[in-house]
N, C-alpha and C positions, 0 to 999 in steps of 0.2 A: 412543669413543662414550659420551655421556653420558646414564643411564638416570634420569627424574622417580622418585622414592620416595614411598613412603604414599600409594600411589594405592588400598587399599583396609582400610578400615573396619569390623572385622567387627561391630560394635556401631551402624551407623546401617542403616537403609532404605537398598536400592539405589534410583535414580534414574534417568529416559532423561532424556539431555540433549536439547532443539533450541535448534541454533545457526543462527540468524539471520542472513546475510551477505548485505551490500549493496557497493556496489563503493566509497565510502570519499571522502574531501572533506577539504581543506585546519583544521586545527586553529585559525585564523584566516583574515582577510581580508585578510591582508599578505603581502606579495613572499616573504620569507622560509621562509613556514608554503607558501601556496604552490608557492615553489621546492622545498622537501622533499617532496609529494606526487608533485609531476610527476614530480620523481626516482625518487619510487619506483614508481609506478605506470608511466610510458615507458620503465622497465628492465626490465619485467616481458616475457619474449621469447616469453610468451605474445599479448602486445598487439602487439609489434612484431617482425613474425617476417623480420629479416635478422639477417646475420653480425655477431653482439655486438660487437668492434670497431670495423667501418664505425660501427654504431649508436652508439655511446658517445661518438666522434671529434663525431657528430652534434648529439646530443643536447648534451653539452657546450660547445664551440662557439658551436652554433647556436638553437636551444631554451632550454636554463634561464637563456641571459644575458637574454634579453629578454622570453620569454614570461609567466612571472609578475607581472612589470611590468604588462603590457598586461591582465589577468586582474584584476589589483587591486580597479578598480573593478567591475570585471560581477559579482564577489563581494562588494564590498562595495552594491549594490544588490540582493543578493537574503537578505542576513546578514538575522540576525532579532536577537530579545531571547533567543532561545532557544540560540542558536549557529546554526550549518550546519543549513538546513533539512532536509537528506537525512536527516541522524544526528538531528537531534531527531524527525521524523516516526517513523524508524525505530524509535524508544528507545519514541514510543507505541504503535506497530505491537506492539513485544512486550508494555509493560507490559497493553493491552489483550487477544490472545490468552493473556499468563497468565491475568488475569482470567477470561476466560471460561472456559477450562479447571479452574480450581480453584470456579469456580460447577456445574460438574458434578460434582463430586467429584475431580479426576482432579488429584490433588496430588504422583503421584508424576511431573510433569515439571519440569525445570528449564531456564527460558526462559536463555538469553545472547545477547545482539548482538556480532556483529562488522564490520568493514568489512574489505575486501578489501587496501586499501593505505589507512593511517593508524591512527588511534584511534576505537573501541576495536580493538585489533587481535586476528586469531584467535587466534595464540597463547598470550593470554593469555586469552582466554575459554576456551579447551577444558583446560586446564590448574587454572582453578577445576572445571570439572567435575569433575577427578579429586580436587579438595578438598571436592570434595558429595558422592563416592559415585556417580558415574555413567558405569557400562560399559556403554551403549547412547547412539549418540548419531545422531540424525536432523541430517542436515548440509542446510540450505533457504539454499539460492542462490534470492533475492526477484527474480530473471531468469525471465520465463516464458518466454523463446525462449533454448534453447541456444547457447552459442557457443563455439569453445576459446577466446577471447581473453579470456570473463567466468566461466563457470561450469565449464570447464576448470583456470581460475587456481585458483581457491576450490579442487578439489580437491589441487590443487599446494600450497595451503600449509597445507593439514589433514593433508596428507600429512607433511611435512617436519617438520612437529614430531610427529606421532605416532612418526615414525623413533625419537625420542628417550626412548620409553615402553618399557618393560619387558612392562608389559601393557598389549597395545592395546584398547581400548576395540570391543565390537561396532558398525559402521559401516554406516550407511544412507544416502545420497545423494540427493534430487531432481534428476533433471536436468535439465527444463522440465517446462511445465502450461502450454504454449501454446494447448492446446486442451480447457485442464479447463471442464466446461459450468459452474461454480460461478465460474469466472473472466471467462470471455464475458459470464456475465447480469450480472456487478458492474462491466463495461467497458459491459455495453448499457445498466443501470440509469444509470451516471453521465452519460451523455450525454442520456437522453431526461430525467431529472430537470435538466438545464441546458438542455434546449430550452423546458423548459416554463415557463423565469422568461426564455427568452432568443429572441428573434425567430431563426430557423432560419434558417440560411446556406445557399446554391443547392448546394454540394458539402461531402463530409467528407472532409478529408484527415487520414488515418493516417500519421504521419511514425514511423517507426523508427531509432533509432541506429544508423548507415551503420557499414561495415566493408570495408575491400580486398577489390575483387572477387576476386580471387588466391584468399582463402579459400576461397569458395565452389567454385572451382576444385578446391582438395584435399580439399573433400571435409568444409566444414564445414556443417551441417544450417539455420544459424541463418537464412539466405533466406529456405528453405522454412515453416520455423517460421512467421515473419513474414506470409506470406502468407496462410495458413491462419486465423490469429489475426485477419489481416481482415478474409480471407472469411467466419469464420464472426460476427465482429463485422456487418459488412453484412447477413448474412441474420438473426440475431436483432435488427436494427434494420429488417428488411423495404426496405432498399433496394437499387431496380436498380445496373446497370454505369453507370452516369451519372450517381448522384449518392454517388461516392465514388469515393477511389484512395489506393495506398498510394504513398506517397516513402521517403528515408531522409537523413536528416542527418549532421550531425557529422565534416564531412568533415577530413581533419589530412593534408598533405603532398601532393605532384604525382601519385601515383599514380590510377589506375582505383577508384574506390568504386561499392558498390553502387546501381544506377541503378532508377528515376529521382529525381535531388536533390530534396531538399524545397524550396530555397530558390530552382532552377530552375523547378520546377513552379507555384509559387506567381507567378512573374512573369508564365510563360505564362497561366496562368488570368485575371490580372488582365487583359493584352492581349488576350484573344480575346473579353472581355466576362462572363465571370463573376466579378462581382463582390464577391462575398459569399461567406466560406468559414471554416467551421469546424476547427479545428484539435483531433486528441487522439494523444499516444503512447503506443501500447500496450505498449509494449518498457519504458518506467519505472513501477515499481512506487510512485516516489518523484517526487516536483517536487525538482527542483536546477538545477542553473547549464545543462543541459542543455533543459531545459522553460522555466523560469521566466527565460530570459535569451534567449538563441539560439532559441528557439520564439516564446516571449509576447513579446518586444521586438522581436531582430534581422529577425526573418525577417515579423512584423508589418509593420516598415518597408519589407521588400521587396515587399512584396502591395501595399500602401497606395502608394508609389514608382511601382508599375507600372498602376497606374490601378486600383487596387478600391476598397473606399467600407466593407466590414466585413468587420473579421479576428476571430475569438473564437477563444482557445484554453481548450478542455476539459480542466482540470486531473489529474491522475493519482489514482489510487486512492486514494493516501496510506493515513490511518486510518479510511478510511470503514467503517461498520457490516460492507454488503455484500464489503467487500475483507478482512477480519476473517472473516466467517463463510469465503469463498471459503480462506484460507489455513489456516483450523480444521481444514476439510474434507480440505485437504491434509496435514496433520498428523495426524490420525486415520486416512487410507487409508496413509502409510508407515510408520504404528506399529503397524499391525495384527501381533498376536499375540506381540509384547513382553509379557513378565512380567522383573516384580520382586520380589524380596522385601523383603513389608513386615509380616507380623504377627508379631506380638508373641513368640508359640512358636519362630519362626524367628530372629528376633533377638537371644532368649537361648540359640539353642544357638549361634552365631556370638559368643555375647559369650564363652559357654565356653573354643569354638575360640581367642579372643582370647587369652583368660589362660594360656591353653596355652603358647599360642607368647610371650609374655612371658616366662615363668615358661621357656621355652627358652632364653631371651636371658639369662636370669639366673643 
């Protein structure tokens, strides 16, 4: 077992860490960057819950020879000047709530982003924290609906490097805000602020990132999350059972996913004569290849295909003002009653402490 050293500091301010994790995006828009993601994100037996062998034989084989290929371009149409829209949104999502934070005074946190699978990755984020002086760390999985397969992982690999610490850091977790009212009113705000430059479509559909129904079977909560997160989107938008429904997207492999498909739903609507339909996903905190490609493009096409005439997709929170206050809000209610020391008196008797133990070593 290998134990991290000089994880503390008797001469600086202690520190709470919050660590920012979003689930993580290819380092480029090529085959290769890619095929490394996939990799390691479809290995994750959090994501894909059969017998790792079967899986791997799979995945191998089947998946990374040609799938990254086919991905190429739907990343390279949504690449920015910025890199990967997820991880640049996300980088201002923090440097924004730092800001805000140290315009209160409240300088003793220390913002880090991480992604899930890729860069930046956790483990080297929480591991600066122990080169800032921070034994407290608020762990914010940017998932407002629970799931094992996303904010289950995120504990699994906060976990597995913490193994490695000698002194573990005090540990605090979000593990959804599906139904925080500071998150609803910045879901209800961004869509009535887009109705109002944008002619209103006959229905809203809520599409949410699909999952094996299987899960929901053992017993995993993220459904219910889902719906609730709708429901109570629909009633602070004051709309009836008829002019809204939830879907679920993102479907991967022959199995049973969570029904009803977004990209089923959307052809029925076109056929029966509602023609006109607004699209938003509440489940991403972030626009990525999931919203901004497969949402605003693919399934565009399929509404349009099927006889509708307007598809509008309501962009995700991103860095918006209210999405910023909404996660502030979340960050002040799980740091409650955290102390640090930081004045001056306390400092220099820790700095004594220091030379002490120096002065042991020598």
């Amino acid at each position: 077992m290998k134990f991290h050293a000089e994880q503390f500091k008797h001469d600086q301010a202690e520190k709470i860490g919050i660590l920012l994790v979003n689930l993580g995006s290819p380092d480029a828009p090529d085959a290769a960057s890619i095929r490394r993601f996939l990799r390691e994100f479809l290995s994750d037996q959090r994501v894909i819950e059969m017998p790792k062998f079967v899986w791997q034989l799979i995945l191998n084989l089947l998946v990374l020879p040609f799938r990254p290929k086919r991905l190429v371009p739907l990343y390279q149409a949504i690449w920015t000047s910025e890199g990967s829209p997820l991880v640049a949104i996300a980088e201002k999502q923090k440097n924004k709530l730092e800001a805000a934070f140290i315009e209160k005074g409240h300088t003793h946190l220390n913002f880090a982003l991480a992604m899930r699978y890729g860069n930046p990755d956790i483990a080297s984020a929480i591991r600066q924290f122990a080169r800032d002086n921070v034994h407290k760390v608020l762990v914010f999985p940017t998932y407002a609906q629970y799931s094992g397969s996303t904010t289950a992982s995120i504990f699994d690999a906060v976990s597995a490097e913490l193994q490695q610490w000698r002194w573990i850091p005090e540990l605090r977790f979000i593990n959804s805000y599906h139904d925080q009212a500071q998150h609803i009113q910045a879901l209800a705000d961004s869509v009535q602020t887009y109705w109002q430059t944008h002619k209103k479509g006959k229905k809203l559909i809520m599409s949410f990132h699909g999952l094996p129904k299987v899960y929901l079977s053992k017993g995993d909560p993220y459904f219910c999350q889902c719906h609730k997160t709708a429901r109570l989107l629909a009633d602070k938008l004051k709309l009836d059972e008829s002019q809204w429904t939830i879907t679920f997207q993102s479907r991967f492999g022959k199995q049973e996913w969570l029904k009803p498909y977004t990209s089923k739903t959307l052809a029925d609507l076109a056929q029966q004569g509602i023609d006109e339909v607004d699209v938003i996903c509440p489940g991403f905190a972030i626009d990525c290849l999931e919203t901004l490609e497969e949402i605003a493009v693919e399934n565009r096409d399929v509404f349009l295909n099927a006889g509708g005439k307007q598809y509008q997709y309501i962009p995700a929170l991103n860095d918006s003002d209210t999405n910023i206050k909404a996660m502030a809000a979340l960050i002040e209610q799980h740091t409650q009653g955290w102390q640090v020391i930081s004045d001056s008196r306390a400092l220099a008797e820790r700095k004594s402490r220091q030379l002490k133990v120096d002065n042991q070593k020598n």
